[in-house]
N, C-alpha and C positions, 0 to 999 in steps of 0.2 A: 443543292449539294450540301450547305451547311447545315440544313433542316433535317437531311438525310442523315448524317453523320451523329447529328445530336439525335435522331430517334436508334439510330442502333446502338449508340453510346449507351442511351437511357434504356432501354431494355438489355443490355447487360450490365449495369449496374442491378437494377433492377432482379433480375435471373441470380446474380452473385448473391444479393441480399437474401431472397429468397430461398436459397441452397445453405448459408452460413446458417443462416440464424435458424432457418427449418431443422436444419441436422441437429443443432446444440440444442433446441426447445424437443427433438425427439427421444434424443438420446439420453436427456435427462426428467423425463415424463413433467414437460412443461414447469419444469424447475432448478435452473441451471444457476448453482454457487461455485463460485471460482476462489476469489479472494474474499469476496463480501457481497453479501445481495441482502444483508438486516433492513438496507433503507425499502427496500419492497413490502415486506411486513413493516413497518414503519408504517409505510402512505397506507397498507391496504390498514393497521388498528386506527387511523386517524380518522380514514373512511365510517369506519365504524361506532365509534366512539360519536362522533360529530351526527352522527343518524340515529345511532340509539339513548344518547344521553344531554342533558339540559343545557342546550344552549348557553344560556345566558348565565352559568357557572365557567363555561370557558371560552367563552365570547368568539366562536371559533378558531381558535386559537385550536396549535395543535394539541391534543391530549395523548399524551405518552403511557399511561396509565394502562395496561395491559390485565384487565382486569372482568369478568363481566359481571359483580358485584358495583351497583352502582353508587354505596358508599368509598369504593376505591377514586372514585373518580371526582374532578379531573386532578391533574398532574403534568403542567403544561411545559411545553418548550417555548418561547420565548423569544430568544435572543436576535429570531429573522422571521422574514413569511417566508411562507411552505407553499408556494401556487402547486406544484408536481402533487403535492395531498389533494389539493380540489379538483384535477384529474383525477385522481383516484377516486374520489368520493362521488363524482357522476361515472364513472362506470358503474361504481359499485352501486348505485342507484339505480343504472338501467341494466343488470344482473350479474356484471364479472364479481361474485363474493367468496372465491377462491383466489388462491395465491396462485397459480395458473394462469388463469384466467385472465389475472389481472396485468401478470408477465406478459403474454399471449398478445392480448388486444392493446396495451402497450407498446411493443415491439416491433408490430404491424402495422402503429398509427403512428405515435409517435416517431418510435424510432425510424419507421420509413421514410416518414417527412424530412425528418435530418440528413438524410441521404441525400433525397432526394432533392435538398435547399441545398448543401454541399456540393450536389454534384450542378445544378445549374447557376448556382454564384462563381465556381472556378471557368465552366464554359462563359461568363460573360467577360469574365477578364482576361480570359484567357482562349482555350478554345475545346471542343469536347473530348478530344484523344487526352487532352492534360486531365481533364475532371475526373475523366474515365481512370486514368492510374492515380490519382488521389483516393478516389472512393473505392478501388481496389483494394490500395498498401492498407486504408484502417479499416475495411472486412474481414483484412487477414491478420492484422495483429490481436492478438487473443490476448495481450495480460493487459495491453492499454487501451483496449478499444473495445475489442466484441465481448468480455467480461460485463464491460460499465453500462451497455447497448441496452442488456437485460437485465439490468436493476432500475425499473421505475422511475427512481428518482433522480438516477444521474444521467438518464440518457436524454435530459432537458438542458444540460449543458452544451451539448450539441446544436442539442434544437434553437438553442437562442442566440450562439455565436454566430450561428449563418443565417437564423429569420433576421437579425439585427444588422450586419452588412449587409445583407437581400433588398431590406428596406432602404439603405442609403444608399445604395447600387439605385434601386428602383427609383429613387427621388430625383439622381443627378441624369438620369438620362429621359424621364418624362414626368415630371412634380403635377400632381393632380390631388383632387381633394379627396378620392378612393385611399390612394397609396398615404397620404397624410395620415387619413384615420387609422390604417392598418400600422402604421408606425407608430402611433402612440399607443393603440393598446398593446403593441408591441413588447413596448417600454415602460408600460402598465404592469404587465404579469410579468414581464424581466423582473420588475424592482420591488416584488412581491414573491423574494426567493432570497440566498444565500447572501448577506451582504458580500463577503468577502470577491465572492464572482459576479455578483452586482458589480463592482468597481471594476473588476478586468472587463468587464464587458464594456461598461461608460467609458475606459478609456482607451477601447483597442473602438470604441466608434467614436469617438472625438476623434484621433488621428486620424482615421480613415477617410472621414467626414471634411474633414482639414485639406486631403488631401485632395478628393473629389470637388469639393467648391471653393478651392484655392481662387481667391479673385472673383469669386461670386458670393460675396457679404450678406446681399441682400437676401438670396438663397437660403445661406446657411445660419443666419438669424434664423429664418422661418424653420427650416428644417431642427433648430435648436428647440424653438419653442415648442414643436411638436414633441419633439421627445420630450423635454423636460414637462410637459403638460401629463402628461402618461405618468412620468415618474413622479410625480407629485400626488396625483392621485391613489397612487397605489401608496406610496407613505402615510399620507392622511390616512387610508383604511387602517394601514397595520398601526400607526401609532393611537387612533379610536380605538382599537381592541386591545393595545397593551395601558391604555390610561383609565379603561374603565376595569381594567381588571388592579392594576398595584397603584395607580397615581401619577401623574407628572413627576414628582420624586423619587418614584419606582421606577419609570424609565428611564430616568436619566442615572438613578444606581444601578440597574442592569448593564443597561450599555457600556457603564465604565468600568465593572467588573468583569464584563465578557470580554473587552480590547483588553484587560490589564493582568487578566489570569492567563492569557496565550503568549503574553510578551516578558511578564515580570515576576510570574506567580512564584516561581520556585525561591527566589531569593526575599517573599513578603512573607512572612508564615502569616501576620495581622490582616493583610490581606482575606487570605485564603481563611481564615477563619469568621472573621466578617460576612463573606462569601458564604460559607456554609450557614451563618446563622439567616440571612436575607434570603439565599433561597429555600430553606428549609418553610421560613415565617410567611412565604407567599407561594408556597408548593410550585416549584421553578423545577426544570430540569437542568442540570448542569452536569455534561461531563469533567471530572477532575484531571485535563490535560494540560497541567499546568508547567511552563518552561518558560524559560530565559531567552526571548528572542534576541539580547544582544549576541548571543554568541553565533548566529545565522548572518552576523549583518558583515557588510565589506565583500568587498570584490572579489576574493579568495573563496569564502563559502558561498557567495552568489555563484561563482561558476561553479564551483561543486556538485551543489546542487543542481546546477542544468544535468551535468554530465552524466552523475549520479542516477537519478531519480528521472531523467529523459531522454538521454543515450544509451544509459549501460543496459535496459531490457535491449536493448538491437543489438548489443555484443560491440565490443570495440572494434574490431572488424570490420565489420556494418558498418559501423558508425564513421570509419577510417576513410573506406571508402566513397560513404556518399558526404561525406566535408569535404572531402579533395572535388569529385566532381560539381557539389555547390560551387564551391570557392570559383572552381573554374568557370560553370555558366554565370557566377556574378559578376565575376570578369567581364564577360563576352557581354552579356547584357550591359553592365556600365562603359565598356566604350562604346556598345552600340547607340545608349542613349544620351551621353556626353561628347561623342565624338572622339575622334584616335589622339592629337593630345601627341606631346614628343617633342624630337628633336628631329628635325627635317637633315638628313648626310647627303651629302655631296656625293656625284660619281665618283670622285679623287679618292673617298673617302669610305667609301661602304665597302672595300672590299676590308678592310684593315677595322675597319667596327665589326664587320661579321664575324672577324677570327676571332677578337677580343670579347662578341657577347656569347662565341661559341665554348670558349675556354672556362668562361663564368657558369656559363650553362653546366659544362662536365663537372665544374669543380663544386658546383653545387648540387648536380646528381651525382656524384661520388658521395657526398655526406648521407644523399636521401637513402641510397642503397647498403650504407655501412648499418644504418640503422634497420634497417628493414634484413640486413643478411645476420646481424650479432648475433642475435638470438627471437625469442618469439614476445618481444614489446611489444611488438603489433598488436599481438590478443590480450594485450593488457595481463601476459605471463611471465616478465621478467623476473628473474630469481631475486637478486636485490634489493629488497624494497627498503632499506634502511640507508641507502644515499639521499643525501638531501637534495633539493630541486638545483642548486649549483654545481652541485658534484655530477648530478646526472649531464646536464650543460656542456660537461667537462669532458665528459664519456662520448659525446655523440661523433666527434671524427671517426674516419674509419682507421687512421692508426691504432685507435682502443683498441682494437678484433686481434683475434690471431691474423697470420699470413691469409691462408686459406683466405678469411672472410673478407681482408684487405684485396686482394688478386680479385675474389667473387662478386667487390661492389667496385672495381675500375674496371673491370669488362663488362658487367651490364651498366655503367653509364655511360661507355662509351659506345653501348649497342643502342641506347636508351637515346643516346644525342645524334645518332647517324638513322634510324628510322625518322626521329623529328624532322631530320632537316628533308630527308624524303617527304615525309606526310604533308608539311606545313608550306614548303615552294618547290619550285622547280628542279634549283640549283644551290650549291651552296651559297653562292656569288648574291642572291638574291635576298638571302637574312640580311645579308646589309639594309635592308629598304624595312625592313619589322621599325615598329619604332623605340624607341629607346625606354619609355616607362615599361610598356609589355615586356622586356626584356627584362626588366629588375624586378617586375609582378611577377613573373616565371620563377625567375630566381630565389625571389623571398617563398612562393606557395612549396622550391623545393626543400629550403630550408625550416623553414615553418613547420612542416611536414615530418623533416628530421625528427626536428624536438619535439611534437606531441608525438610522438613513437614510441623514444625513449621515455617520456615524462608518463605514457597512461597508465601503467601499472601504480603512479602514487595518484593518479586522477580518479579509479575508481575504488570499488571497493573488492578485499581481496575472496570475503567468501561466494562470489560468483565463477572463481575461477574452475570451480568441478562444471558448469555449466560450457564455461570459454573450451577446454579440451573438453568434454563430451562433442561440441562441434566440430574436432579434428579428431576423429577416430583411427585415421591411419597415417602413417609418413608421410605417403603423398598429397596429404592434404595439406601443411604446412606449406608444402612446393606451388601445391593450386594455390593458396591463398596469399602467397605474397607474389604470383604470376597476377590475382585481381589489384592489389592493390596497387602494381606497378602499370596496368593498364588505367587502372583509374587517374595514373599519376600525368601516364604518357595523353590522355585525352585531355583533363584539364591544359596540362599547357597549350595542347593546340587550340585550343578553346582561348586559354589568354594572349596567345600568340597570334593568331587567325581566325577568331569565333565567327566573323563576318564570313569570312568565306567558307566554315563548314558547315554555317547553320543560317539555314533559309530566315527570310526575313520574318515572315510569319511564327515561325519556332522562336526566336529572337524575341518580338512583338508578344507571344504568349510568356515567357518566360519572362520579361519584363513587366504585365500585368499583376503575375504574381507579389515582386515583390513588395509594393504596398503594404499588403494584407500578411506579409511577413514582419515588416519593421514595426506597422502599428501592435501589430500582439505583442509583439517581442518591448516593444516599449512599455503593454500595458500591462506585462506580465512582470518588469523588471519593476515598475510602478508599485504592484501591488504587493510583492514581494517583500521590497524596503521598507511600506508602509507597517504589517504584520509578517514578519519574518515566521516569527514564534506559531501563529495561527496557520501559517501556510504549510508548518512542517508536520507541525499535530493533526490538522483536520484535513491534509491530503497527500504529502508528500510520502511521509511514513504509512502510508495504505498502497502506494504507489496507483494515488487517485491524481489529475492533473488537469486541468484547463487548456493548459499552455499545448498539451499531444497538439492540440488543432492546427501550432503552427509549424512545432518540427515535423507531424505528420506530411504538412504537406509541402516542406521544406527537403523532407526525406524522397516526397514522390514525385517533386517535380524534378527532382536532379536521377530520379529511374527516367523517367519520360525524355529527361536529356537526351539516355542512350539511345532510345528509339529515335528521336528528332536526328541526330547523328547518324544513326546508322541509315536512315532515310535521305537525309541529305546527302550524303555522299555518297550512297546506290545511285541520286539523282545524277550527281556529277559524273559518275563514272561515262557517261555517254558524252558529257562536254567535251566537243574537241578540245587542243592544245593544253589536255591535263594531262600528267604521269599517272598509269593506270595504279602506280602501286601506291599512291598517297590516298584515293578512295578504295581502296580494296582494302586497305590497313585499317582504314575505321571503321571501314562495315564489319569487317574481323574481330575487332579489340572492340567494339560497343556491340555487336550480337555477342562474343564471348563473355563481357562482362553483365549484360542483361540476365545470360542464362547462368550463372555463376549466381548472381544477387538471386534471383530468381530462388533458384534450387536451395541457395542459404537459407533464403528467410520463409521458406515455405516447411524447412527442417527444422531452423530454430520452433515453429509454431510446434508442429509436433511432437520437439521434446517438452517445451513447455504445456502441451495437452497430458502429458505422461505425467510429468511433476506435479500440474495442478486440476487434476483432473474434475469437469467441472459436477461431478456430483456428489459433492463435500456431506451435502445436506440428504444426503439419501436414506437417514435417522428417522424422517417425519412419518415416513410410512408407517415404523415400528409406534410412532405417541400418539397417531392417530387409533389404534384398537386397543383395546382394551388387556391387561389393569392400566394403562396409562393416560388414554382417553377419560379426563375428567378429573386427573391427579393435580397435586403442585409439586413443583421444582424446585430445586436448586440448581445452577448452573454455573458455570465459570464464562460462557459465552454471552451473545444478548439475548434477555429473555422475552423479548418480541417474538420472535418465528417460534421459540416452545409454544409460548401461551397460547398463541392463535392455533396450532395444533391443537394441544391438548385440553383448548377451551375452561383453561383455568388460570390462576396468575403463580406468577414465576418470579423467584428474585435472584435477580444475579451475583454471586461472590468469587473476587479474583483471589482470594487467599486461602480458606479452607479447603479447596479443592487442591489445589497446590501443596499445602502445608500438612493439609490434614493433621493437625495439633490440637490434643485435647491437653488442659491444665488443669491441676486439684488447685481451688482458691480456699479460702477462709470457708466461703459460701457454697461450694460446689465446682463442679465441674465446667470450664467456661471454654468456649471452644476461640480459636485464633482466628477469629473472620471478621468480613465486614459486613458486617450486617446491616446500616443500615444508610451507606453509602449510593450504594442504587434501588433503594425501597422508596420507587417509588410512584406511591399510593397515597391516597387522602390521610387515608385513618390507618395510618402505618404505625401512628403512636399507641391506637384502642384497638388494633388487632393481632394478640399474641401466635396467633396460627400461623405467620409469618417467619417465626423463630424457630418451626419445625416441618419443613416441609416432607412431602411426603418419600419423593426419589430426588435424587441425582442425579442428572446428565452430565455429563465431562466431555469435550471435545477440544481435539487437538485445534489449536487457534492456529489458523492457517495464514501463514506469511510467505513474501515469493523469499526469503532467505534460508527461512525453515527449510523450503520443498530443493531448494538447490540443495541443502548441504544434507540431505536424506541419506543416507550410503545404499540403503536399496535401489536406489535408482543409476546412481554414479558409485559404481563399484572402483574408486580411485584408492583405497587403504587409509583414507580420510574418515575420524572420527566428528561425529556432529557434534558441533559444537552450542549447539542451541537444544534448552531443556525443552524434556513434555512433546517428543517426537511420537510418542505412542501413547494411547488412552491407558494400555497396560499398567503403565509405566508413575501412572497420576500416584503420588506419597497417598491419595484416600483412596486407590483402590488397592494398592500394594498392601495397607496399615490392615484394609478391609479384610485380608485372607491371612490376619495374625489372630492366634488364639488370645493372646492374653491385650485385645485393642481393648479399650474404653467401652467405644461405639463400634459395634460390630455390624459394618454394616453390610450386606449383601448384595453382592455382583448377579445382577438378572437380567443382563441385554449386552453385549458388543457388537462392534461390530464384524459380518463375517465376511467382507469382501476381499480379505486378507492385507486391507490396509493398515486397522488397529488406530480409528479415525475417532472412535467417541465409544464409553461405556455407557449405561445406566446403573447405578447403584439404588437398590430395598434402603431408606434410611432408617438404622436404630437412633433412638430418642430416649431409649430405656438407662437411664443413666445409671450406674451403680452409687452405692450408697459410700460414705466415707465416716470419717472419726473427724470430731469437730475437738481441737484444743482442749486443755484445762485450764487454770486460774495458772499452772506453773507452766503450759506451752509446748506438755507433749500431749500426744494422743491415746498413748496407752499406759498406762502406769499399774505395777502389782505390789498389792500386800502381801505383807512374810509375817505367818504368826504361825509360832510352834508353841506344841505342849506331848505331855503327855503320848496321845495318841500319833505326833507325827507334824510333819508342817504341813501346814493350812495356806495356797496360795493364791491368794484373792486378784483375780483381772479385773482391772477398775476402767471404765472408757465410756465414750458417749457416742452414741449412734445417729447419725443426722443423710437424709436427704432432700436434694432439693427441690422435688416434686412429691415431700412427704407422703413418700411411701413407707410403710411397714414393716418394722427390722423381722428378717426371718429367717433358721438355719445359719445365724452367724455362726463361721468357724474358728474356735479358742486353742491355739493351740502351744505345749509346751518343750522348749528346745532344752538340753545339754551342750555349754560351748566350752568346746575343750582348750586347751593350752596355748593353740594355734589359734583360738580367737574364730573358727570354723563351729560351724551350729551341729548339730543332729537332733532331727523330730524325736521325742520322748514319749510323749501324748497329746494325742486331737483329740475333741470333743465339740460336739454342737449343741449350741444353746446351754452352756454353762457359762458360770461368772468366777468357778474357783478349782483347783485340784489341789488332793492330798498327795502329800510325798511322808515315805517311811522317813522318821527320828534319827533312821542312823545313816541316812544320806548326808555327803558332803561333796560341794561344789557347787558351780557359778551354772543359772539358768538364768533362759530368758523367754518371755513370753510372746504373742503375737494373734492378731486380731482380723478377721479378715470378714468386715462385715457383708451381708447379705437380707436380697430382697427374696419374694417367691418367683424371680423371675433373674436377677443378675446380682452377681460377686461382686463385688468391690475389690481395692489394691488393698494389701497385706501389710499390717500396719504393725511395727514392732517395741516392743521395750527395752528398757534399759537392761541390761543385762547386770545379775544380785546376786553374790556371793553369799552360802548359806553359812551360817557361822558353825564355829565346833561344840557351843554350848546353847542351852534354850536361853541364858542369863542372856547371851549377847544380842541377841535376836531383836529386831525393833520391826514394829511397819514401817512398810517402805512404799 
């Protein structure tokens, strides 16, 4: 029967898999960008590079170098091993050499594995109906899970949390010299990947490991050595490729500028410029994410951060309710596995404790209900958010409220306390016999509960809230959704009050498996965190990229599974004699109504965030693969990976002149506001001037889940975005681009038309206009005044410079009258003169102006001093 269950389990996981990922790989013509899929083009250039170009220049090492001139090349990354590349590099060997392709057979192999190691690591600790709603909840979360699935590179994060307990799972219940081997190269190609998740990995399987051969020493020596025998191995390789590439003193100045730029950088500028001279001198890649990890550290931004960055995509709502029914089956599960624990009452004495834990009970679901009737805290929508965390504190009785909401939180607790005592015993007389800690666990989970209500609105962040109401679209949903969280409320207690008797021993028994593989992540994620704060927030939090999903994911799905265990167990009971039919009828009611409630939610939440983030970001590629662009170079503001491998030429990224679009007149020319050579990079970035003129420009809206909530086309709420660069339109260099009088004129030849306004291309001009270069006295234009006879003579004196010495031609001379009011009026223009005559008996103040030109573009209008003409020839001087 157990065989059976896990084969239908596994073919619907299986069928799920198959259905998600088929749909997103169709509907995006086998190339689905959500938030970020660059590291796909990443693994597939490194494929590349490492197949067509010399070895023993980048010692396999990755080559970032996005180029197919092979003097571009290499231009390595460094800082860790890339094993997810040398996947890459045997597909692409045996013919995925598309980006497709390479998704494709990826997402089938690998990422099936991952499933399909998650789904049979929770059946062993658990049981297959648990696994089965684990690998369910992350098929359907779309921003933290099925996004990451189809990026290449991250969907080996996966792959190696569960091959890596699979393996210490496999050890401690049959150790054999197969599973040995398999464990250390395991631990091999783990430690030949990201440090950073190297370490969450090592210590969410030390705990694990800890916990599995508790009192078996001798075991877990061996089982040590194996791993560590793997991980040694793989270090040795990568530190052989980074010591023959910069030196022993090159790796140990890498490594302590990559830990000291993600933790300290922003407060070193000598650092960071160190930094740039060292990796420039050994052509290193280095992203410039440089911050202050003290301000990440302490217990305050440590939970922030959870909440933030790992609760708030589920909506506090969500999140509301499945921590209330955690809390509850962690209850249920620790007294099952500690034993009930208490104070043993007397017959004399249990009727007179029942009143007394019954009155505790009301007066603490009085508070839970005041909170939850105030207003809508619950979605983390409270108006207030400039109370401080004490003030809020202060707020959470229900005397705060009006009447109304006073009256509306003492009749639902005290409807809230008289189902309990139906659902949980017989009689009331009977609560006397609960024990007395359950009684003040109850109590604290309703107070607790009060205050994260009132508190989440300062717990998250507030521009999610257009997302939080898009999920209440009508009145009555307010009414549904605090009827879910009050059932989520009423089932934990009975769960800490009588967990034993609602939940079969086997549900019990699963849900205790779990926890383990809860507290070791959760330790090894707190671990890694404190170690690199700074690192954690730059290279994954701020993407809303995460490790850690694997443990609230299944911390989220084992407390859904709950409700089924629940509602199954007490379907069961309903046939036991001497029960009240209404305490199992109540929880198959309140756990089938809050299963299809969760349900229904998070299957809407996915929806609207399919709407916001729609995954065919990148649906540009089509337009760079044909021609004029096929074979061009870029500029970009995004990563110039997935252009180049497009467009089959090299690409440089710049985050400021596309932004800025700012041209400057210097001493020397025209110098434009960019970074030019910040991410250039190529070998021969210094001997290659082609680089400082590419040929178009792509602009794409850089796509964040913050952006896409505060879009107003999407949440028509009368909220202004408050985040720049919502539309390619909208970029200062395509706006500058459709002004007559720009510098660089450049031309708009591609948008996009899905009526998003997601990315332009821009024709770039290069054609710079020509300028007026100083004098000895520091202006640019200067006129002689000589009269005689025939009249004055007015000599325009200037010098013609540009700086791609091109040929002055058609400059335009021309001469103003400036009246009284110090306002000009044109007199006379002329082209290609240096002088005009005025009649003898002219009098008053001109002024001259210069407006040099090439055979191709104007230059800026450069003017003189403005000369009062005297009344006689005597007074008259050059000027």
């Amino acid at each position: 029967m157990k065989n059976r269950s896990y084969l239908v389990c596994l073919f619907l996981v299986a069928a799920t898999y198959f259905s998600v990922f088929g749909t997103l790989l169709v509907c995006t013509d086998g190339l689905p960008y959500v938030l970020d899929n660059n590291e796909s083009y990443s693994s597939l250039w490194h494929a590349y590079n490492l197949r067509n170009f010399d070895f023993w220049q980048s010692f396999g090492l990755a080559d970032e170098a996005c180029s197919p001139d092979p003097k571009a090349h290499p231009y390595l990354h460094t800082h860790q091993g890339n094993f997810p590349r040398l996947f890459a590099f045997a597909i692409y060997c045996l013919g995925a050499r598309t980006i497709e392709s390479q998704i494709v057979v990826t997402t089938f192999t690998i990422g099936l594995a991952t499933i399909f190691m998650g789904f049979h690591f929770f059946s062993r600790i658990a049981n297959p109906f648990l696994a089965l709603t684990v690998c369910l909840f992350m098929m359907t979360d779309y921003v933290q899970f099925v996004q990451w699935q189809v990026v290449t590179y991250r969907v080996w994060h996966g792959f190696f949390v569960f091959s890596s307990v699979l393996c210490l799972q496999a050890l401690a219940e049959k150790p054999g010299r197969f599973r040995s081997i398999l464990t250390a190269i395991n631990f091999a190609c783990l430690f030949y990947f990201e440090m950073v998740f190297v370490f969450f990995v090592t210590c969410l399987s030390v705990a694990y490991a800890l916990y599995l051969f508790w009192g078996k020493w001798r075991v877990l020596g061996r089982v040590a050595l194996c791993c560590a025998g793997g991980a040694c191995l793989s270090v040795a390789i990568l530190s052989c490729q980074l010591i023959a590439l910069m030196g022993v003193d090159g790796v140990i100045q890498d490594a302590r500028f990559t830990f000291a730029s993600r933790n300290r950088g922003q407060a070193d500028e000598q650092l960071i410029e160190a930094m740039g001279e060292f990796y420039d001198r050994h052509r290193i890649v280095c992203w410039p994410n440089y911050t202050d990890g003290s301000q990440f550290l302490g217990l305050r931004p440590f939970i922030k951060a959870l909440l933030v960055y790992h609760f708030q995509p589920a909506t506090p709502l969500f999140t509301l309710i499945v921590l209330i029914l955690g809390i509850g089956w962690i209850q249920a599960v620790g007294w099952y596995r500690l034993g009930v624990g208490g104070i043993r009452m007397t017959t004399h004495s249990h009727r007179a404790f029942a009143c007394t834990a019954l009155l505790a009970l009301f007066a603490c679901a009085a508070l839970f209900f005041a909170a939850l009737c105030r207003d809508d805290s619950y979605l983390g929508l409270a108006g207030d958010t400039n109370l401080t965390a004490k003030q809020r504190l202060e707020t959470i009785g229900f005397w705060a409220g009006s009447k109304t909401q006073t009256v509306a939180a003492l009749f639902f607790a005290a409807l809230f306390c008289l189902i309990l005592v139906c659902v949980t015993v017989r009689d009331w007389k009977h609560l006397g016999y609960v024990r007395l800690r359950r009684w003040i666990m109850a109590c604290a989970l309703l107070v607790a509960s009060a205050c994260f209500i009132r508190l989440q609105p300062r717990l998250y962040q507030g521009h999610w809230q257009s997302l939080w109401q898009a999920m209440q679209p009508c009145w009555w949903c307010a009414i549904l959704f605090r009827g879910g969280v009050s059932m989520a409320m009423l089932l934990a207690i009975v769960l800490a009050l009588r967990g034993k008797r609602w939940l079969s021993t086997s549900s019990l028994a699963s849900l205790t498996g779990v926890v383990p593989f809860l507290l070791s992540g959760t330790f090894a994620y707190t671990a890694v965190y404190h170690l690199s704060p700074g690192y954690m927030h730059t290279g994954y939090l701020h993407r809303n990229l995460t490790f850690y999903y694997f443990v609230t994911g299944t911390f989220f799905s084992s407390s859904i599974y709950l409700l089924f265990a629940l509602a199954r167990s007490a379907f069961q009971r309903q046939q036991t004699s001497g029960c009240v039919p209404l305490g199992p009828l109540t929880i198959v009611a309140t756990a089938s109504a809050s299963v299809i409630l969760l349900g229904t939610y998070w299957l809407s939440l996915q929806r609207v965030y399919w709407r916001i983030l729609p995954p065919d970001h990148f649906s540009f590629v089509e337009v760079l693969r044909r021609p004029p662009f096929r074979g061009a170079t870029f500029l970009t503001n995004t990563y110039a990976l997935p252009i180049a491998w497009e467009t089959k030429n090299w690409v440089r990224t710049d985050i400021r002149y596309p932004y800025l679009g700012e041209c400057q007149l210097t001493e020397n020319g025209y110098v434009l506001d960019q970074d030019a050579g910040k991410y250039l990079w190529y070998a021969d970035r210094r001997s290659n001037p082609a680089y400082a003129r590419p040929e178009y420009c792509l602009l794409v809206v850089q796509r964040v889940l913050k952006s896409g909530l505060l879009n107003k086309e999407i949440f028509s709420n009368g909220q202004t975005p408050n985040v720049a660069f919502q539309q390619a339109s909208r970029f200062p260099l395509v706006v500058k681009s459709q002004r007559s009088d720009a510098v660089l004129r450049h031309q708009l030849v591609a948008m996009d038309d899905s009526g998003r306004d997601r990315w332009a291309i821009l024709k770039m001009d290069w054609d710079f206009p020509p300028y007026l270069q100083r004098d000895e006295s520091g202006k640019r234009v200067r006129l002689s005044l000589v009269g005689d006879s025939s009249g004055w003579r007015i000599q325009v004196l200037y010098r013609y410079a540009h700086q791609d010495g091109k040929p002055e031609a058609n400059t335009i001379v021309r001469l103003y009258r400036v009246k009284a009011d110090k306002t000009r009026s044109l007199w006379k223009e002329a082209t290609g003169v240096t002088h005009f005559i005025v009649s003898p008996a002219f009098r008053g103040t001109i002024q001259v102006s210069v407006t040099p030109a090439t055979a191709t573009k104007k230059g800026e209008e450069f003017f003189s001093e403005a000369v009062t003409i005297p009344d006689s020839l005597a007074d008259s001087a050059s000027r």
